[in-house]
N, C-alpha and C positions, 0 to 999 in steps of 0.2 A: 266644657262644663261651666255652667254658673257659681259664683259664689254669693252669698247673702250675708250680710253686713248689716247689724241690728245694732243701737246704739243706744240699747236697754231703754226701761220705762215699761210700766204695766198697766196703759190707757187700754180699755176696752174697746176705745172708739177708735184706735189704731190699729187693732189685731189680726182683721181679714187682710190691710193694706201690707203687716207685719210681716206676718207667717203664712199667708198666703201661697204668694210664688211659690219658695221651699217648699212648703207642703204638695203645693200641685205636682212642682220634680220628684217629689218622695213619692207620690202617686203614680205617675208615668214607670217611675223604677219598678214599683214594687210589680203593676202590671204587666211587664215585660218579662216577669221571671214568674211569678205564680201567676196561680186562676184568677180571672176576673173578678172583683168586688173585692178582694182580698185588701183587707186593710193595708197599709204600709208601715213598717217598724222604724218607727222613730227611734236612737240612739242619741239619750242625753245625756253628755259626759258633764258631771260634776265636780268638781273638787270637794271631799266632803270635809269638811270642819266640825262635824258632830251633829250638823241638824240637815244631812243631805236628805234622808227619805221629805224631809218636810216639804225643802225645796226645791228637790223634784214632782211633788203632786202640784208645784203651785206652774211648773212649766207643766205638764200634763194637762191639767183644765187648760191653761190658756190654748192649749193645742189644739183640745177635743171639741172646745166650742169655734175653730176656726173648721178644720175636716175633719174627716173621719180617718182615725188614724191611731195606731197602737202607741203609744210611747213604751219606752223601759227605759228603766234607769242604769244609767252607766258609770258606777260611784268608785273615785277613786282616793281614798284614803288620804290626808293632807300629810305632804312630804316623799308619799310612793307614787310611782308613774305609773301613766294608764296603758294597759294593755290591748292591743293591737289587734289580736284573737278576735276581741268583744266584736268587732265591726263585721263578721261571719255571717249573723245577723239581722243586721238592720239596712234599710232599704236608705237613709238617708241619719244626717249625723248633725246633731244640734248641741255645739259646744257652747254652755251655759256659761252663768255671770258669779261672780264671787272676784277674792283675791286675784287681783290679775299677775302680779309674779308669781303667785300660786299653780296658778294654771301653766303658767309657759315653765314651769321646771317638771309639772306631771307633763309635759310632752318634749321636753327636751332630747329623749333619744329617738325620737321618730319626726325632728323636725323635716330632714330629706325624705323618709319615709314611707311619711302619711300621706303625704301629697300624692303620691305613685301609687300608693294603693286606692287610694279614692277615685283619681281616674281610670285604674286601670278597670274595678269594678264598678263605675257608673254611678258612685254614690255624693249624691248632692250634700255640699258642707253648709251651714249658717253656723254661724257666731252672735254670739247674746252677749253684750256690752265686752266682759277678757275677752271671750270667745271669737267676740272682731276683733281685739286688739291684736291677741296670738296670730291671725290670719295671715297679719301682713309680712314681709320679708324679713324687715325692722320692726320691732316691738316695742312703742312705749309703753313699758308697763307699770311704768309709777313715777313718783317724783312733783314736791312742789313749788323747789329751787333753782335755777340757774343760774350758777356761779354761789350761791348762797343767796342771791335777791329772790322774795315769793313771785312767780308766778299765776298763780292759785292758790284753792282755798288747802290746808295743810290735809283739812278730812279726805280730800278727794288724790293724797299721795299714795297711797295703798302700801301705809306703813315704810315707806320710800323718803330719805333726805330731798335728795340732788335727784332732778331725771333722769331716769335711767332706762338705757335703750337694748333691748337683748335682740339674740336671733329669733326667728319665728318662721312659721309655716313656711313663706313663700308661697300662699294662694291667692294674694294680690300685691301688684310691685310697689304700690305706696304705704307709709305710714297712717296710722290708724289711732284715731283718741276717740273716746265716748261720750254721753253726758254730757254734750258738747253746752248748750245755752241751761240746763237745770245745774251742771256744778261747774261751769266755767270754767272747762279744760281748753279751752281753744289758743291758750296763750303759751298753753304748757307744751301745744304740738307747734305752737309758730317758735318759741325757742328751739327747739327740737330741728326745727328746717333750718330756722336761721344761723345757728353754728356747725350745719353742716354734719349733723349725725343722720337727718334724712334729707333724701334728694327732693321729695317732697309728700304730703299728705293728707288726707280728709279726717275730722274731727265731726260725729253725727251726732246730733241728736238724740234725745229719747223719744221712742214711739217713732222711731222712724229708721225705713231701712235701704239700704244701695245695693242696689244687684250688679254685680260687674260679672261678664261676660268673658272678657281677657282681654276687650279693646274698649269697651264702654262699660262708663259706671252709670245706675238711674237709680233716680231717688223716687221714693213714695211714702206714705204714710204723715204725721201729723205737723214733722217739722222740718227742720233743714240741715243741708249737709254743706261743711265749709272746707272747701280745698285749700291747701297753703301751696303755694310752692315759691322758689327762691324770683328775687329780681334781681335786677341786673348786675348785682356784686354779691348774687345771694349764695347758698352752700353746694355741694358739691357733692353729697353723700359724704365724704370723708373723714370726718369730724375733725379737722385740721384747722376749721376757721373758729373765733371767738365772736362774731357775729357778724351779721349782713341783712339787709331787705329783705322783704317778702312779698310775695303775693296773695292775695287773699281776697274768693270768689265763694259769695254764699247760692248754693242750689235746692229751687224747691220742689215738692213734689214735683211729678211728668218731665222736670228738667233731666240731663243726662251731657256727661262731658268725659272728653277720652282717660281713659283706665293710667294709660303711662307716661 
């Protein structure tokens, strides 16, 4: 199965490139199990903070002017975890953007889980800015400090001091940062490699999304996606070292480079 890896932004002129693929997976699924023409049921898990119906009709249009396609909303109460049941169904699962340690604590008990159930029934994942973060094995889900030196801008910590790296999905084996060139997280994911809390990682773009496969990532849509991974004294996964090298290769649309 594919995973889709969106790194938020609401360009219109990126949106077929965006949501496209996913959508077309959500299509193939939904065909496979009902009558033809039948819509596909989008599943989009929100964390809500008080205005989720809001921001769920604003992923909704974006959706419906890419295909044709049901969305519903999948709202989960800020501080309660999302239930599991909800995925019953929907033909495909679009984990939206908000608070990103918000979200990796609404799926905290289904981090081995979800992953098992989503292949076992054929349902295509995308993540929308947390939604890619949560994906990955490692989660950075906030933080604008290293050691107490900024990294980034303090707005783009998500309420977070120091970065901070929790468990996650496991639906892709690299670290994941968003917003990459609009809020200059790109430094916050190279510290992150470089002291060895990830083995290594890609930091997207907005309006721009990676589809990884399980052996290949590809990028499309309006911008780029920047891989980190360690050099030659660099981290180890561990989080045992206080720093080291990096590597770091920026990829553009049509580009595509190995997943692990």
């Amino acid at each position: 199965m594919h995973t889709y890896l969106i790194g938020g932004g609401w360009d219109e002129r990126g949106a077929e490139a965006v949501y496209g693929p996913f959508l077309e997976a959500a299509g193939q699924r939904a065909e496979s199990r009902r009558a033809a023409g039948d819509a596909a049921v989008v599943g989009c898990l929100l964390v809500d903070e008080g205005d989720g119906v809001a921001q769920f009709a604003r992923y909704e249009a974006a959706l419906r002017k890419v295909a044709d396609c049901a969305p519903v909303p999948l709202l989960v109460p800020l501080g309660e975890r999302f239930d599991i049941g909800a995925l019953a169904r929907v033909d495909a699962l679009l984990v939206c953007g908000g608070l990103t340690p918000a979200y990796q604590d609404a799926l905290a008990e289904l981090l081995g889980r979800l992953p098992r159930v989503l292949a076992e029934r054929g349902i295509p994942y995308a993540g929308f800015s947390a939604g890619a973060v949560v994906a990955a094995r490692r989660a950075v889900v906030g933080g604008w400090l290293a050691g107490g030196v900024p990294v980034c801008s303090e707005d783009a910590g998500e309420d977070l001091d120091e970065i901070e790296v929790r468990e996650g999905l496991g639906l892709v084996p690299f670290g994941v940062d968003v917003h990459a060139a609009q809020w200059g997280t790109l430094p916050r994911l190279i510290a992150a490699v470089a002291d060895g809390r990830l083995s290594h990682g890609v930091a997207i773009d907005e309006n721009t999304l990676l589809t990884v496969d399980g052996r290949t990532a590809r990028v499309s849509g309006l911008g780029r996606v920047h891989a980190v991974r360690p050099g030659t004294s660099g981290g180890t996964g561990t989080g045992t070292r206080t720093g080291g090298d990096v590597l770091v290769r920026s990829y553009a649309a049509g580009e595509s480079f190995a997943a692990g």
